[in-house]
C-alpha positions in Angstrom: -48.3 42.5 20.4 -46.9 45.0 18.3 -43.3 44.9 20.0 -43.3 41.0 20.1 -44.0 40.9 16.3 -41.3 43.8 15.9 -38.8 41.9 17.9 -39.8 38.6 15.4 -38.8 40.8 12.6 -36.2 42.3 13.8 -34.8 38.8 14.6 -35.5 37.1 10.9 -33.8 40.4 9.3 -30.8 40.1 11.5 -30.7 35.7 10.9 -31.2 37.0 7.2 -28.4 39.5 7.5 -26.0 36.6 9.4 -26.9 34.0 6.6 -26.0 36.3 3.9 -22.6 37.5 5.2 -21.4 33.7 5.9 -22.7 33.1 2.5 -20.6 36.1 1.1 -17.6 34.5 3.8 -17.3 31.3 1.2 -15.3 33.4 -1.1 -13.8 32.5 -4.4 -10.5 32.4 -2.3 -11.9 29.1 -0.5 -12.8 27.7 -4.1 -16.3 26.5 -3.0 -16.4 26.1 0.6 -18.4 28.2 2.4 -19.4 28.8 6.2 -22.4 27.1 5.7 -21.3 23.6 4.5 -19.2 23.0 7.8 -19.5 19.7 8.6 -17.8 17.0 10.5 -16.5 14.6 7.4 -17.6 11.4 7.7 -19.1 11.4 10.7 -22.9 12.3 11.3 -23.8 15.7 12.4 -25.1 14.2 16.1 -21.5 12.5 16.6 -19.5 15.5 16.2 -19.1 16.4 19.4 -19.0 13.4 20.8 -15.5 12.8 18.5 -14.1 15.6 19.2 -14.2 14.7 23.0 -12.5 11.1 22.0 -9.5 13.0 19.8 -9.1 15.1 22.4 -8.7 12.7 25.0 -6.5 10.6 22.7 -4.2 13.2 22.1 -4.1 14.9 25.4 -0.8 13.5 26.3 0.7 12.8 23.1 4.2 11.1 24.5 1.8 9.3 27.0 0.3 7.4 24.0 1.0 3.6 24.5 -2.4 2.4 21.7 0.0 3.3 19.1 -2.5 1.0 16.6 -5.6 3.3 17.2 -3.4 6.7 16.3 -4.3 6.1 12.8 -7.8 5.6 13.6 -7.9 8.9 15.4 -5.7 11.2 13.1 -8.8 9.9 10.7 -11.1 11.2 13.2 -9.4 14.7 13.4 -9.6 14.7 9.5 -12.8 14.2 9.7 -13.4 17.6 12.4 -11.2 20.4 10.7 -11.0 19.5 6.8 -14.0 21.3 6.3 -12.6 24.2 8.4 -9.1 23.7 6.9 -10.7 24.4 3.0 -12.8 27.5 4.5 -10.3 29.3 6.2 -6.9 28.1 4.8 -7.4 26.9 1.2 -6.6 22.9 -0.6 -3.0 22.9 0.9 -3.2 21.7 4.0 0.7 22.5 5.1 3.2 25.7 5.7 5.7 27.5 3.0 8.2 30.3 3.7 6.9 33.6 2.9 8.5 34.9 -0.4 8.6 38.8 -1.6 6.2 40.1 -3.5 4.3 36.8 -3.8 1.1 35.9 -2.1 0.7 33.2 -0.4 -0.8 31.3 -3.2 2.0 31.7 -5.4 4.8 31.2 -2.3 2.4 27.8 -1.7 2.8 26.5 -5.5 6.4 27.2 -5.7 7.1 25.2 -2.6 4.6 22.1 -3.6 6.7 22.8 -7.2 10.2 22.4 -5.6 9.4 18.9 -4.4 8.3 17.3 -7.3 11.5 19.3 -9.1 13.3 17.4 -6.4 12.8 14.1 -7.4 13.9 14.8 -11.3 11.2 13.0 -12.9 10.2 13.3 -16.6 6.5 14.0 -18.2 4.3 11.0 -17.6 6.2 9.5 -14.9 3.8 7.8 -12.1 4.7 9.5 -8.4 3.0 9.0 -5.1 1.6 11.5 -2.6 2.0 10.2 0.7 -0.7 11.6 3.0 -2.3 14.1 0.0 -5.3 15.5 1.9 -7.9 16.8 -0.7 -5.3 17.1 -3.3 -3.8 20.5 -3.5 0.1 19.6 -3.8 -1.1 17.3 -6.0 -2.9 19.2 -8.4 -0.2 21.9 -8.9 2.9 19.2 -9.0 1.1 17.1 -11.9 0.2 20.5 -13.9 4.0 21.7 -13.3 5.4 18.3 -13.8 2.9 16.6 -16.1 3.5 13.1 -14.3 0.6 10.9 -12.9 0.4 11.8 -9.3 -1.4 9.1 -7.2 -2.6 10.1 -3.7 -3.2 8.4 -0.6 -5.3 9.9 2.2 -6.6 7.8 5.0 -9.7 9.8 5.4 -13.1 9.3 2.9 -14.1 12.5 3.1 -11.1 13.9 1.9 -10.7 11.3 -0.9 -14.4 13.0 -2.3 -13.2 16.6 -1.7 -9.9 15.9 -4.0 -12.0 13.8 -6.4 -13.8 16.4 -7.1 -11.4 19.2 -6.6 -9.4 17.1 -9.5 -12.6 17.3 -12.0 -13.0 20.6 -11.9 -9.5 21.7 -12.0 -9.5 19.6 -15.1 -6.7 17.5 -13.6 -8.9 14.0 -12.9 -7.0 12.3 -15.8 -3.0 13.0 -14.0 -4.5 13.2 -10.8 -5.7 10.0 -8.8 -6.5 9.4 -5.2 -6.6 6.2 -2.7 -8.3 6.0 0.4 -6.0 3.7 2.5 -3.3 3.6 5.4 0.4 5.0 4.3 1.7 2.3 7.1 -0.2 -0.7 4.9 -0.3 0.7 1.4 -2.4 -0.8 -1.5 0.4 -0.4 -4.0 2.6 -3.2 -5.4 6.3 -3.4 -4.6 9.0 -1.0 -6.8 5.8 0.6 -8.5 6.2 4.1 -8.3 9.1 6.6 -10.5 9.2 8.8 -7.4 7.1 9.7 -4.1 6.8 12.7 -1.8 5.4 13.7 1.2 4.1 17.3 2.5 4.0 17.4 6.2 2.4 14.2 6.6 4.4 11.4 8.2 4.1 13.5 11.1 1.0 11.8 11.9 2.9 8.2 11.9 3.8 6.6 15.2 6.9 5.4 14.2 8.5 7.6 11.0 10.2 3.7 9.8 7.2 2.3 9.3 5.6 4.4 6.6 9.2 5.0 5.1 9.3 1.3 4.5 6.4 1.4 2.8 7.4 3.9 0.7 11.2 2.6 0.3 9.2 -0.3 -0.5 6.2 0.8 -3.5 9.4 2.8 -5.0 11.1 1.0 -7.7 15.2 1.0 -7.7 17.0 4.2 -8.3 13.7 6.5 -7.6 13.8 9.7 -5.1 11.7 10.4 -2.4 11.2 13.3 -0.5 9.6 14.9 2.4 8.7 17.4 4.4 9.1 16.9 7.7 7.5 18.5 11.1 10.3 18.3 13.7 11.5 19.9 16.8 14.8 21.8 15.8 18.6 22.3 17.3 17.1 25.3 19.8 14.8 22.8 21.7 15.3 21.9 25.5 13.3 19.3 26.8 14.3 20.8 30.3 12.7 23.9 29.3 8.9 24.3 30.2 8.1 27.0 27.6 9.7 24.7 25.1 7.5 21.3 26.1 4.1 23.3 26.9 5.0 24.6 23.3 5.6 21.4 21.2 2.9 20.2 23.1 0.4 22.1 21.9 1.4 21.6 18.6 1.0 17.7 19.1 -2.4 17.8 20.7 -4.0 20.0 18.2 -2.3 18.2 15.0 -3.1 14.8 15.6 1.0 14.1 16.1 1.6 11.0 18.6 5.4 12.9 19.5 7.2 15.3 17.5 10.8 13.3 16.4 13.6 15.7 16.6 15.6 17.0 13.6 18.7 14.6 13.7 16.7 11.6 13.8 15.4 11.6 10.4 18.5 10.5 8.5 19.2 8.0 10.4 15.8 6.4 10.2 15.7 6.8 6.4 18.9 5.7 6.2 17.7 2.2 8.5 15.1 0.9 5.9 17.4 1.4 3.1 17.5 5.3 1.6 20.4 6.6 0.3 20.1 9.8 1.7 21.0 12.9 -1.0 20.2 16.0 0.7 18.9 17.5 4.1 18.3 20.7 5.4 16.1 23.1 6.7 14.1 25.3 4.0 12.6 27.5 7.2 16.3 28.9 7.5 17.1 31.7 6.3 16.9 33.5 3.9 13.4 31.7 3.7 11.0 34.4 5.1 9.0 33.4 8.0 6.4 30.5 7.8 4.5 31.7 10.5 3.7 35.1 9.1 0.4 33.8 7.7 -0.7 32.4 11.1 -0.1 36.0 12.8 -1.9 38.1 9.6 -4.9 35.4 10.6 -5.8 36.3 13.8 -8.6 39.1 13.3 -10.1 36.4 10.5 -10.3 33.9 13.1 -12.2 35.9 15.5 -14.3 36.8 12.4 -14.6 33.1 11.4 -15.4 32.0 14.8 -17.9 34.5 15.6 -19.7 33.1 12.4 -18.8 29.4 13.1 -20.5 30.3 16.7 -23.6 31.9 15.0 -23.8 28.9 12.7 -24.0 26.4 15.4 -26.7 28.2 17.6 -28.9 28.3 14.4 -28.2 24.5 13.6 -26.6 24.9 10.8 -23.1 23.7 11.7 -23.2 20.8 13.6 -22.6 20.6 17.6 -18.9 21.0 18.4 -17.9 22.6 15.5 -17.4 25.8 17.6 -14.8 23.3 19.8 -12.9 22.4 16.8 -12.9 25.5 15.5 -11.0 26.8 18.8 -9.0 24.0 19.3 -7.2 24.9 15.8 -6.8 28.6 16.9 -4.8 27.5 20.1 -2.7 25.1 17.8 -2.4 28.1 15.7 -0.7 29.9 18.8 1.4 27.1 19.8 2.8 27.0 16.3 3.5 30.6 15.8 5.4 30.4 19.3 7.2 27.7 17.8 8.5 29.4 14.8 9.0 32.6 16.5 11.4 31.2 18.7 13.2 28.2 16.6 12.4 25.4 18.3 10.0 24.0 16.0 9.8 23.9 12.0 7.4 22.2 9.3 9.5 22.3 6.5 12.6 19.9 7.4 13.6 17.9 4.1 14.9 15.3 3.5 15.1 13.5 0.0 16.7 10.3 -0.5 17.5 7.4 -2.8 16.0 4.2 -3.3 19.4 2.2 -4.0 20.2 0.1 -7.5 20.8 -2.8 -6.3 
């Protein structure tokens, strides 16, 4: 009797012990998010699992795809898994930036959000649009560098309350609004928008003319849009099985229905209309490596996972969490190997010109 009530103890003090370190794991550098909110989005705790077994059977095979109408309904889904998981272990900007001397990541992250919106030349008060914004952290910093009205749109919920609320307390909810909606069928009149951008988001589009159509279209005459594009680079051989096994697994764990490769993005912006200004590569050097961060992140993710693992045996996470969580750390491998050996860069931009006339 004595050892069982021992072992009871023993067991609460080490739970207590576990729920105070993930407690102490939602860190000021997560702004808010903690281990223990986890969650699946939208979707109920008893459906996560369940989900994530449809994404992943969605996306197995990306260049397979042939539903090209339910990708956005999935990429949707896969929002719903990691955005939680995204804010915990990554921060509010859900994309890449070269590394940058004596700057942190932070700091490296704002100045790349910074040159976009410095792209597009727009004055104080001028309304630009966020193409894909997640929960708003490009956003927030380009309207407090830029002081223009920054309209997002995000076809996830879940990530519309997240930036909604990010906004508010960042004081920012008065430059800073977000849409929930489809960037292939956008809610936005035509030629109403100074200027757009897009952060490593258009990926996630079947076909890259469709959503730049849209956005050629909400832009009024004259106004510059740019982007940020994840493509497969000039060192890429789709003969090569490293290579495909690589940009694979950067497809199935992003939610991308087929990386495009780098020389096709002109031309498409160029077939719905865009001038196009300016394109080039900002992973090139002398831009320090993007992938740096991923590598420094490995001992955190076995950290993270051990406590993501922990969390879900106790009930706290929901069921599948632990999947997702692993999922993103084999994307994470896939993407390092794809910036270690240049096949494969998120930061290809392009910025273009909606013409006069």
């Amino acid at each position: 009797m004595v050892d069982s009530v021992a072992l009871f103890c023993t067991g609460a003090l080490l739970a207590g012990g576990l729920y105070w370190f993930v407690c102490v794991l939602g860190s000021a550098e997560q702004k808010g998010k903690r281990a223990v909110d986890l969650s699946g989005g939208s979707i109920s705790r008893e459906k996560v699992q369940d989900k994530y077994k449809q994404y992943w059977s969605f996306f197995r095979r990306p260049k397979e795809i042939e539903t090209a109408d339910k990708v956005p309904h999935f990429v949707d889904t896969f929002y719903n898994l990691v955005t939680d998981i995204y804010e915990w272990g990554w921060g509010q900007s859900f994309h890449f930036s070269p590394s940058v001397p004596d700057k942190s990541h932070k700091d490296a992250t704002r100045l790349h959000e910074e040159m976009a919106v410095d792209l597009l030349s727009v004055p104080a008060g001028a309304r630009i649009l966020d193409v894909g914004c997640g929960v708003g952290g490009p956003m927030r910093a380009i309207a407090a560098h830029s002081q223009a009205h920054v309209v997002g749109i995000t076809i996830n919920e879940y990530q519309v309350s997240r930036s909604r609320a990010h906004n508010k307390k960042a004081g920012l909810d008065s430059l800073c609004e977000v849409v929930c909606g489809n960037f292939l069928q956008m809610p936005f009149q035509d030629s109403s928008f100074d200027g757009a951008y897009s952060i490593e988001a258009t990926c996630h589009a079947p076909l890259l003319e469709e959503v730049y159509a849209e956005i050629y279209r909400v832009l009024k005459p004259g106004a510059m849009y740019v982007s940020y594009e994840w493509v497969t680079t000039v060192k890429y051989r789709a003969d090569n099985p490293e290579h495909v096994e690589i940009i694979q697994g950067i497809e199935r764990g992003d939610a991308l229905p087929g990386l495009r490769s780098y020389d096709q993005i002109a031309e498409i912006a160029k077939m719905v209309g865009f001038e196009v200004v300016q394109e080039r590569d900002l992973a090139k050097p002398p831009a320090g490596e993007w992938w740096r961060r991923l590598k420094m992140g490995r001992i955190a993710y076995w950290r993270n996972h051990l406590v993501v693992t922990v969390l879900a045996a106790l009930r706290i996470a929901p069921k599948g969490v632990v999947d997702v969580h692993e999922m993103l750390f084999k994307t994470a491998e896939h993407l390092t190997r794809g910036g270690e050996t240049g096949i494969f860069t998120p930061m290809h931009m392009i910025l273009c010109r909606k013409p006069v006339s």
